[in-house]
N, C-alpha and C positions, 0 to 999 in steps of 0.2 A: 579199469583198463582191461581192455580183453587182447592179447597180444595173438599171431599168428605166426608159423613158423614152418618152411620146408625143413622136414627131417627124411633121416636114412635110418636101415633097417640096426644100425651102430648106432642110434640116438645123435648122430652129429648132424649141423645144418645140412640139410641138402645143396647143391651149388648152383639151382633153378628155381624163383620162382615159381615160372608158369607152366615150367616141366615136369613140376614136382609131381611124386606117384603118393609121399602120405607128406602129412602136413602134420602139426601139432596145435592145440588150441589153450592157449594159456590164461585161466584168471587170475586179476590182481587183487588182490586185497589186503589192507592194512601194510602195504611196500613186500607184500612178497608174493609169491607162486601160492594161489590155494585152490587151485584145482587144473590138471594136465589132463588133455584128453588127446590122442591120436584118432586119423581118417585116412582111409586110402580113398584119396580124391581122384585120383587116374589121370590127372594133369596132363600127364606126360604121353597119353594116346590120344587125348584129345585135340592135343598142341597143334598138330599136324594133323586135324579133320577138314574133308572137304567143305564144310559149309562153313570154313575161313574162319578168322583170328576174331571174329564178332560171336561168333557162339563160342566161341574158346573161350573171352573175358566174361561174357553174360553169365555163363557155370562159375566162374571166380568168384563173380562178385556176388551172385545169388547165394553162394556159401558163406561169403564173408557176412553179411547181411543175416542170415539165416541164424549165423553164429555170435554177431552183435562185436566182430570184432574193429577194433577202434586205431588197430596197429599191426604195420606188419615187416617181421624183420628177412632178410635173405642176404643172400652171396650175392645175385644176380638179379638184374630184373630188367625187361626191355623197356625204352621213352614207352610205349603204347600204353601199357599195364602202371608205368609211373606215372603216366596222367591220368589215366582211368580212377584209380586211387588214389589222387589228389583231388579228382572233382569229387568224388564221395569222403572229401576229409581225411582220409585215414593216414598217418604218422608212416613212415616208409624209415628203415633203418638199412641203409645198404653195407655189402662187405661183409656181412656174418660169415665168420666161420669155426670149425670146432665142435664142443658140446654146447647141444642146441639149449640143454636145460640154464647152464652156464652162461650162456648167452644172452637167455632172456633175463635172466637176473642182473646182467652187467646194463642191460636197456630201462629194466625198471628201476635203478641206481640212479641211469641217466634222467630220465623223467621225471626222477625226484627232485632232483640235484636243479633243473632247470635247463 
């Protein structure tokens, strides 16, 4: 399980998906966190680029992809980006908030759990 996660420069969830400025990239293994990596993905300038909400998601998902992640949790997220990310699979965790690391752990619980 590769999880993904808007974070703030306080390690709490960020409150935007697709706004987000760093993101966090989390592996699973054996039910816990074994490797955390941050990115400042710029999300949040690109959000609002003129060549429209289609190269907005294409940078998303080219990351997400890139990064092989299988899951992604947030506060917020628009229909667009929730179906983008349904048609590539990937597990959506909405409502996060708090400590982001805390977070993913309360998701990789759930995943276990069923």
């Amino acid at each position: 399980m590769v999880i993904c996660i808007p974070v703030d420069e306080a390690g709490q969830v960020g409150p935007h998906w697709g706004r987000a400025a760093r993101v966090a990239v989390a592996a699973v293994a054996d039910g816990a966190v074994s490797d955390w990596q941050e990115f400042d993905v710029g999300w949040d300038a690109s959000h609002d680029d003129p060549a429209g909400h289609g190269a907005h998601h294409a940078r998303i998902v080219r990351f997400l992809r890139e990064h092989g992640v299988d899951t992604v949790v947030a506060g917020g997220m628009g229909p667009g980006m929730v179906n983008t990310l349904g048609k590539m699979g990937i597990d959506i965790y909405h409502g996060a908030a708090g400590d982001a690391r805390a977070v993913v752990e309360q998701v990789i619980g759930l995943s276990e759990n069923g």
